[in-house]
C-alpha positions, 0 to 999 in steps of 0.5 A: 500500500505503501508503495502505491502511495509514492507512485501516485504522488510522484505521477502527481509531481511529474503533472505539476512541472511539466504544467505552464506556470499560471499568470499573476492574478489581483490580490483578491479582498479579504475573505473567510476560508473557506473550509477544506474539502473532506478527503475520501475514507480510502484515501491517504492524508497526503494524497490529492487533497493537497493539490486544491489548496495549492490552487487556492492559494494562488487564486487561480483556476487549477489546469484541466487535467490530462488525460492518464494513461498506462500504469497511471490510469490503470492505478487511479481506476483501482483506487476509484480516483478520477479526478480532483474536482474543480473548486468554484472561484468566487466573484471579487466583491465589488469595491463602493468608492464615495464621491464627496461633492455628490454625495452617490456611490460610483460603481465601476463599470457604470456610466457616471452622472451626467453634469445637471442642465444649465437652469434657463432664466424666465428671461431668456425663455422669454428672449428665446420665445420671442426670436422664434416668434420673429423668424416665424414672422419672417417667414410668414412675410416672405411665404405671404408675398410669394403666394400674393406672385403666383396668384395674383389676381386670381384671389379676386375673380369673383367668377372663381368657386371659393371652394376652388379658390381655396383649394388653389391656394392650399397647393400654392401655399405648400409648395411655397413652405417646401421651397423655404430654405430654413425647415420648419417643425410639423407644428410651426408649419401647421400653424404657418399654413393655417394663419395665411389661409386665414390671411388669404382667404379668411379674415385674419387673426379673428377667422378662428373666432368667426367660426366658434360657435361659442362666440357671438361677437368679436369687437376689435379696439384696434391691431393690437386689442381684440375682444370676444362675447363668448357665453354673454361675458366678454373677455379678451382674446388672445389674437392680434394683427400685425399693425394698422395696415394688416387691419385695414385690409381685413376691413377692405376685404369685408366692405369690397365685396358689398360695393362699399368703401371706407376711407378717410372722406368716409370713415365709418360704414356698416356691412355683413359677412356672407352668412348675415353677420353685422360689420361695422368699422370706424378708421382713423381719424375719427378712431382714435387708437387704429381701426375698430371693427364690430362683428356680431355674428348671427348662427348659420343655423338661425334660432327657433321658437324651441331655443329660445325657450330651452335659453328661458327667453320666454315660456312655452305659453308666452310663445303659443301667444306671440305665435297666434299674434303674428298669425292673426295680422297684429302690428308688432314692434321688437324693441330693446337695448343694444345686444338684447336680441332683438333681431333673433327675436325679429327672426323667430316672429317672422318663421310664424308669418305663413308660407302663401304671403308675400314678404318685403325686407327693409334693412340698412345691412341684410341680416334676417334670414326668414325660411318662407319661399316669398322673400323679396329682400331690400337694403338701403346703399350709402352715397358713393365717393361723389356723395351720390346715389345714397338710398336710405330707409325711407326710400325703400319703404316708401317704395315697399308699398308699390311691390304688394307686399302682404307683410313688410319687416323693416330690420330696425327704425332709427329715422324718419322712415318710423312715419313711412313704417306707420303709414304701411301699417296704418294703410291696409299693411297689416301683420308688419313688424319692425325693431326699435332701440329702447329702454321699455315699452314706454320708451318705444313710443317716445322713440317712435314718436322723436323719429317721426318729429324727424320727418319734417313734417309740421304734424300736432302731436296728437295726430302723431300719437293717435296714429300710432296708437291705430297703427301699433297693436303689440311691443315685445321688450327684450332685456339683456341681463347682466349675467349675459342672458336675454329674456323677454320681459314685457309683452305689452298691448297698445290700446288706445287714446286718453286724452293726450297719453296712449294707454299702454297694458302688460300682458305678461311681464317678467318677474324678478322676485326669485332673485338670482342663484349662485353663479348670477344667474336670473331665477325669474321667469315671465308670467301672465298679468290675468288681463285679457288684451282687447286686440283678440276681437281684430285676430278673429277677424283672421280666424285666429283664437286663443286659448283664454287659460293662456292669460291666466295667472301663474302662482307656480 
């Protein structure tokens, strides 16, 4: 036994110096030993087990054996030896390094943090924002005139579909956009397309607002001001044009295509979109910080009976009344403040006239949109640059009266044409209706009455009043409230002469006693007086009754 012993470790000598010796390896950290591999029970103690601690040692993997041949092999298979196992090397610990001025651990083999971003001020934001704004600017200008060179006059050929003209300009426009020298983001070049379409064939920096539904009146204080109605409450826009000159060819572009002008020898005008909203425009001189422009749009979808009472404007009863008013052929006049509403309520009164009557408009700018099929429309002109050819109201009133009309609307009397309007309806024209500016029902006489004095006629004032009396048969008030909404509040019946003064009597008014809710709101609501109007004998006379429960008082 013992010889076999010293031949196996002289064959265990040989393997080692006929091994490569192994390359230096790092010093590796501290660590607890790990203990000794349990040497087998047949095996001698100073046999093989040496040779892993050997390898342990020198912290390096020991060499894959060869393969034993002859005696050797013959000798480890009686034993039962195969082979020293490999011990498994362990992994160096990771050494954790501070690093005192951030106060983080750097780990080797990772990226070290990258140096924080230099803080931008709010006024080099601002700077920055603005120089984008500016070279935006520029290219707008110059995308602009090159368009304005390959269209020419292309843009102003009235014979041209505008849905052909627009199409034109969107190729132009972006061929134009990829010719620029400097590329612009997805974002800028949206913005950039859209703003001069606007210019081109919109109206501007105010083209967005035209087209929200939401707004109702766009009021520019000049290039640099611009105002929104959105709801009933104002409040500033967050548009502006570019200078004066800008402004003034959005104005041009709206008066040009009604025949009108304005200048310095005419520096106001009124006109309309082409969908009936009101324009008006004052320019320098007599505007003092640039141009100002009002647009008061009207719905491209005009309001009915059932909006009107969805908004609380009147009641379902008060409007089955007005519906058999017009349709009995009284004379009404729609009269309120600025903004009340006049001519929406104008527009909803007109829709009960039936459809087998003939109808005649009188506007100063054409801005009622009646559905019947027998519409003839009128609107008055303004003098031309040699001060002639001015037609006003009146001419058109007066001439009314030759066209056979069975109903004439007058959109609103301001002047003398109120003694031609009455005269209409006084003469055989009944069922007319028209819009006065006034604080209430009273006050509409008053108006009416001043308006007449402006005739020039030498008239007593009693005959002035007796036929106004005769002529006008029921004033609906309109009153916009201070929380934007527009309601109905008096519906009054003009009944006759006393004396000097005409009787006056409140059908339904509109109660303030509920007081307002939380947001401003109006909690009132129009409501019947119980008196019965004397007028319902007149609209038998056109087979026309009311139910008399529409009179009767409401305590709900």
């Amino acid at each position: 036994m013992s010889t076999l012993a010293e031949r196996l470790a002289a064959a265990a000598a040989r393997r080692q110096a006929a091994a490569p010796a192994p390359p230096p390896a790092p010093e590796p950290a501290p660590a607890p030993a790990a203990p000794a591999p349990t040497p087998p029970s047949d095996a001698a103690p100073d046999s093989t087990p040496d040779a892993p601690a050997d390898h342990a040692d020198h912290g390096a993997a020991p060499e894959t054996a060869r393969p034993e041949t002859g005696l050797d092999a013959t000798i480890a298979r009686s034993i039962g030896h195969v082979g020293t196992p490999d011990p498994v090397e362990k992994a160096a610990p990771v050494q954790v390094k501070k690093v005192p001025d951030a106060g983080r651990a750097e780990v080797p083999g990772r990226h070290k943090p990258l140096p924080a971003k230099p803080e931008v001020t709010s006024g080099a934001r601002r700077a920055l924002v603005a120089q984008q704004q500016d070279r935006i600017e520029e290219i707008k200008a110059n995308v602009h005139g090159q368009l304005l060179q390959q269209l020419g006059p292309q843009l102003y050929d009235a014979k041209m579909d505008q849905s052909e003209l627009e199409n034109r300009v969107r190729v132009v426009l972006q061929e134009v956009l990829s010719a620029q020298e400097r590329p612009l983001s997805s974002a800028d070049r949206s913005r950039v397309t859209q703003e001069i379409s606007d210019d081109i064939l919109g109206y501007g920096p105010i083209e967005t607002y035209l087209r929200d539904p939401e707004v109702s009146e766009v009021m520019v204080n000049g290039p640099h001001s611009v105002f929104v109605e959105r709801n009933g409450r104002i409040e500033a826009a967050d548009a502006t044009f570019v200078d004066e000159p800008h402004l003034r060819r959005i104005i041009d572009k709206i008066v040009s295509r009604l025949g009108r002008r304005v200048d310095e020898s005419s520096p106001m005008v009124d006109a309309r979109l082409p969908d009936g909203s009101r324009v008006n425009a004052v320019i320098p001189p007599l505007s003092i910080d640039g141009s100002a422009l009002t647009i008061r749009k009207f719905a491209a979808d005009p309001f009915t009976v059932d909006d009107l009472i969805a908004f609380g404007s009147f009641t379902p009863r008060t409007a089955d009344f007005l519906e058999a008013c017009v349709r009995g052929r009284l004379n009404v006049i729609v009269s309120g403040s600025t903004g009340a509403g006049k001519t929406t309520t104008l527009n909803v009164l007109s829709s009960f006239i039936p459809r087998d009557e003939r109808i005649v408009t009188i506007e100063d700018a054409a801005e009622l949109q009646l559905k019947q099929d027998h519409v003839v429309r009128l609107e008055s002109r303004p003098p031309n640059i040699e001060g002639k050819g001015a037609v006003d109201i009146r001419d058109l009133v007066k001439n009314s009266l030759r066209m056979r009309p069975d109903r004439i609307i007058v959109g609103e009397v301001r002047d003398a044409s109120a003694l031609d309007m009455l005269q209409a309806m006084s003469t055989g024209h009944d069922g007319s209706i028209a819009t006065v500016h006034s604080n209430g029902p009273r006050d509409t006489l008053s108006r009416i009455e001043t308006m007449v004095l402006m005739a020039g006629m030498d008239l007593p004032m009693r005959a002035i009043r007796e036929q106004m009396a005769s002529a006008i048969d029921l004033i609906v008030h309109q009153t916009r409230f201070k929380d934007g909404s527009r309601h109905v509040t008096h519906i009054t019946e003009v009944e006759r002469m006393e004396g000097d003064v005409i009787t006056l009597q409140d059908v339904f008014v509109y109660d303030h006693g509920a007081g307002f809710d939380a947001t401003g709101r109006s909690l009132g609501r129009l409501r019947s007086t119980g008196l019965r109007p004397k007028f319902l004998d007149k609209m038998a006379y056109h087979n026309v009754t009311v139910d008399p429960m529409v009179f009767a008082l409401d305590r709900s």
